[in-house]
Phi, psi and omega in degrees: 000123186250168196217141167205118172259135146189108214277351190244354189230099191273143044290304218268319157327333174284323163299320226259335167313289189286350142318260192321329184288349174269331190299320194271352181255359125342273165331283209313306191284333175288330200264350197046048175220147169291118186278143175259127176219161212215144167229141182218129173250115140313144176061002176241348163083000210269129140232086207272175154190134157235163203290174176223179194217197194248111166304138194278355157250330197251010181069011163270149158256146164255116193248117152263159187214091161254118196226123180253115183231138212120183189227168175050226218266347192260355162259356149332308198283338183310293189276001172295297185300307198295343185275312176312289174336303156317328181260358171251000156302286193320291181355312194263257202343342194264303199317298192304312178284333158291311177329302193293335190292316160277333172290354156293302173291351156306298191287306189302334198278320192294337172283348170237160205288153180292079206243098195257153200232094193252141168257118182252135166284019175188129201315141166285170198253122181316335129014258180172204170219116172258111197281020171244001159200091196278124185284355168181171174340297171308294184307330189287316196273341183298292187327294197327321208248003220249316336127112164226114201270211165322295153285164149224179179230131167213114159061049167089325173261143187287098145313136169287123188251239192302353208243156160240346160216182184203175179191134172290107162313155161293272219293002158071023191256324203257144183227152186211116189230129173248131200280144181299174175266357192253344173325136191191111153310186208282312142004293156105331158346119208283170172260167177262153148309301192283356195280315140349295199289290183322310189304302209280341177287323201271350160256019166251003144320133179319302191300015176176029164269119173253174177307337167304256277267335174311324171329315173296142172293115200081018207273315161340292171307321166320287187316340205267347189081021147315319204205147185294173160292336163299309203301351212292164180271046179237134186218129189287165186247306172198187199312318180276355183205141203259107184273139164217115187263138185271193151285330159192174195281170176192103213314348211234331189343290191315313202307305193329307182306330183260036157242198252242343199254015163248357181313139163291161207224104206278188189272358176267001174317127159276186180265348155235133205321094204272183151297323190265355172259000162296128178246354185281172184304329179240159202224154180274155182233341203214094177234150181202163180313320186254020178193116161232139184230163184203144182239151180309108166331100183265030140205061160255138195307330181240043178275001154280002158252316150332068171325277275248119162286316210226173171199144219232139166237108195242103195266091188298176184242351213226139156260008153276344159309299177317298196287329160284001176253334191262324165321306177292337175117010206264006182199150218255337185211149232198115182269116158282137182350110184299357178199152158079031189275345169320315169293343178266088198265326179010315210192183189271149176247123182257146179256146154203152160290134186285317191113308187316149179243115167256147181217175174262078171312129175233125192301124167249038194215338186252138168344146153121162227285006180286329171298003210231103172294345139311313185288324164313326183281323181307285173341290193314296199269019161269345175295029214306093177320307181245036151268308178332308188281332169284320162271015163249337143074031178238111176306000202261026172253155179205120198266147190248135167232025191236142179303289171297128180315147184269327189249053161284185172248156186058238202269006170304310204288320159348274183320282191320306200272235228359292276208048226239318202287111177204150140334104195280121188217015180303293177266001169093201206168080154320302183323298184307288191315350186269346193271305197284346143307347176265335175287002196272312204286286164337321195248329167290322186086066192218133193272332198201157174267017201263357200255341192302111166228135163238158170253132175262157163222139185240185127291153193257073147225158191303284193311319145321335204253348153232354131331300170299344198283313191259352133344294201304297168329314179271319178312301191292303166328289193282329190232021173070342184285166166239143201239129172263142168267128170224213187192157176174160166240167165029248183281322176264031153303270170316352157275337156266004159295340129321356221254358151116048188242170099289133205221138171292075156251178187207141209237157167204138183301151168258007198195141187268077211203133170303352172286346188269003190235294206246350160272028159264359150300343193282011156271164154305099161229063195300130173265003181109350200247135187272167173086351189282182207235038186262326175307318175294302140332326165263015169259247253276334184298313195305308168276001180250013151280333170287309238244135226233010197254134140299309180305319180294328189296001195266319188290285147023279184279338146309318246232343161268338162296329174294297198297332175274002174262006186277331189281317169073000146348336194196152164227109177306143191234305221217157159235133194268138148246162200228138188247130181233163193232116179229128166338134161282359152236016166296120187251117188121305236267133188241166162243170163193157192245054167212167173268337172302340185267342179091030169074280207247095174305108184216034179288340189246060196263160162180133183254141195313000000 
């Protein structure tokens, strides 16, 4: 109850009121209580109070007693001082109690599980997850944390995973990998050689063999059905260690080794993917089309570094959905808009290269003027990258005109910048193109270019549908031909992509080496035409797969990018960047522009 008698002057009684009633509403608020205050004016007849309540966390009354008495200026001054005093009491007291109130929210944040939450825009396959044939970007990072093979990659570096060393033949073929003692499925079941073994038999099934797995000795001859499956060259030595013989040596082998389709396979596994077949930092608890969740391994081997209990792959329709959900807390990282990025103010806006490469595919295989590698070099060097990107008006393009990306990292950046004499087609070449449309015009036996018509194809969403659009544009402007625009989704995207079209797609590496960019060259794509440069692209890929020298292999795997920018199969247009909205008290969460690292990093992710 505080009291202030002063009998002669109500003016300043009335101050001297609406003081203490702000000091005290002051209190109420730092402290989170109703205060009881009593006001009594001798001579002014005024009496005020309101009730008081219980601090609501620490159970207490706060009781004060300031009683001031005298008269005129000199209990004024009385009650002036004593009200300062009073009003830095409260402060300290506010000060103190807000401490304790966040180290209590402190305590309590540390006592609960650790959930980080990610936005995927587009539906999971309701299914499952078969890590051996993973349907899209999302799935690969899910695998990625789900999955551990011998190696791993984290942020660009080759890591030691299930292996904890290895040792090399002098002939650089026989690779002997000894597996930790701590290796262990979700389970605790330990992992095997032979869990190894099983993994490296089962891709040499049709349904599931690739280009990695060739590598391996006889693996080939297997797939063709030559040679038995005892043959294949992985041989268990004993339970912890694994020999593996190649065809020949090859510099990427280790990288080759951390993706998601080398993964041990134990022997009760099914083919889509259960909890107790995870050996990676996180083991699955939950899939479904709009939510996959993973929860921590408690017996992966470095799971005393591993923060994170759990981790949510949470799939939205919208980022406005997205954003009103990461504003309440309910999502912890968020991929944001290419424009209009101003708004998402919340949380930190991170830019990253994604990795992905968009290139413009060209069908060489159905009858029609696509067949003609002149008109391909028109097509290229009428293409100017950066009006394009300026009349697309999005800071997240980044124009490209090389097979290999110019802005990788390590030996990418390496490669590239050595490696520079290449046809400049970045910003186009008007001269050429006109020249080389006219041997073009000429060698089809085409009186004009107005007779010229090819089909582009995009996907059917608004940001494709005006990529193609200013594709269309520049096409028609510079070189006079006419280009239908066309749209699709999902599968039959892909069915007309073969189709005598060009078509706007995008690649993303799994590993990080200019062989992971240009070897699906490494096929036949011979088109009908004499003089093309597909016998040449595979000889060079092919010895520089071989080849244990860097420098020759570098030189090399040039010397197949050149040829292919004379050939023109594909024309690079663009490398994506990407804006992510990430929690402010998120830690840890990295990107990388390959899939052995999974796109989205988050194993040492943690919150402050």
């Amino acid at each position: 109850m505080f009291k202030c008698w002063h009998p002669k002057d109500r003016a300043r009684d009335g101050i001297a009121a609406v003081m203490v009633h702000l000091s005290f509403c002051l209190l109420s608020g730092i402290l989170q209580i109703r205060c009881e205050m009593m006001f009594t004016f001798a001579g002014c007849g005024m009496q005020y109070s309101i009730c008081s309540d219980r601090l609501k966390k620490e159970k207490k009354y706060y009781i004060m007693v300031l009683t001031i008495s005298g008269e005129g200026k000199v209990a004024m001054k009385k009650f002036l001082g004593r009200f300062f005093l009073l009003f830095m009491m409260i402060l300290l007291i506010g000060g103190c109690a807000r401490q304790k109130e966040t180290e209590n929210v402190m305590k309590k944040s540390d006592n609960q599980e650790k959930v980080m939450r990610y936005v995927n825009y587009s539906r999971f396959s309701g299914d499952g997850i078969n890590h051996l044939k993973l349907k899209s970007i999302a799935e690969q990072t899910i695998a990625c944390y789900l999955l551990e093979g011998l190696m791993r990659i984290y942020q660009y570096e080759l890591q030691y995973g299930m292996a904890d060393r290895y040792e090399i033949s002098e002939n650089q073929k026989v690779y002997t990998f000894y597996l930790r003692d701590d290796a262990c499925y979700s389970d605790g079941m330990p992992v095997t050689a032979g869990d190894f073994l099983r993994a490296f038999q089962r891709l040499m099934e049709p349904e599931n063999f690739n280009s990695y797995a060739a590598i391996i000795k006889n693996a080939e001859d297997i797939y063709q059905g030559k040679k038995k499956i005892e043959e294949l060259g992985v041989t268990v030595l004993d339970e912890k260690t694994l020999q593996i013989e190649l065809e020949h040596p090859q510099v990427q082998f280790l990288q080759l080794l951390a993706l998601r389709s080398f993964a041990p396979i134990r022997e009760d596994a099914a083919e889509i993917l259960r909890p107790e077949d995870c050996n990676g930092p996180f083991t699955l608890e939950t899939w479904s089309e709009d939510l996959v969740g993973m929860k921590k391994n408690p017996y992966y081997w470095e799971r005393d570094n591993i923060k994170l209990d759990k981790v949510e792959a949470v799939c939205l329709e919208s980022s406005d959905e997205a954003y009103e959900r990461f504003v309440k807390g309910e999502v912890d990282v968020m991929p944001i808009p290419l424009k209009g990025a101003e708004k998402y103010s919340a949380g930190i806006q991170k830019k990253v290269m994604t990795g992905i490469c968009e290139s413009l595919y060209l069908d060489l295989q159905t009858e029609g003027p696509l067949q003609c590698r002149e008109f391909r070099q028109a097509l290229n060097y009428a293409l100017n990258r950066g009006e394009y990107k300026e009349n697309m008006d999005s800071d997240f393009l980044v124009p490209n005109a090389r097979y290999v990306p110019e802005n990788g990292l390590g030996i990418l950046k390496t490669y590239t910048e050595n490696y520079q004499d290449l046809p400049c087609t970045k910003y186009g070449n008007q001269k050429l193109a006109e020249e080389k449309l006219g041997e073009a015009l000429k060698k089809m036996n085409i009186s004009g270019a107005e007779d010229v018509n090819i089909r582009l194809l995009v996907n059917d969403d608004p940001w494709s549908i005006q990529e193609g659009t200013e594709i269309k544009r520049q096409w028609e402007k510079k070189l006079g031909i006419s280009v239908e625009l066309e749209t699709a989704t999902g599968d039959a995207f892909w069915a007309e992509k073969d189709n005598g079209t060009v078509t706007l797609t995008g690649v993303i590496a799994e590993y990080a080496d200019m062989m992971a960019y240009l070897q699906s060259w490494n096929y036949d794509y011979t088109y009908g035409e004499e003089g093309n440069q597909s016998d040449t692209v595979q000889k060079c890929l092919r010895d520089a797969e071989r080849q244990t020298d860097e420098q020759i292999r570098l030189s090399t795997l040039y010397k197949a990018e050149k040829a292919l920018m004379e050939d023109v199969p594909m024309i690079p247009l663009q490398l994506r960047k990407e804006s992510l909205l990430l929690n402010r008290n998120l830690t840890g969460f990295e990107t990388s522009m390959n899939l052995a690292g999974g796109g989205y990093e988050f194993l040492y992710a943690d919150f402050k």
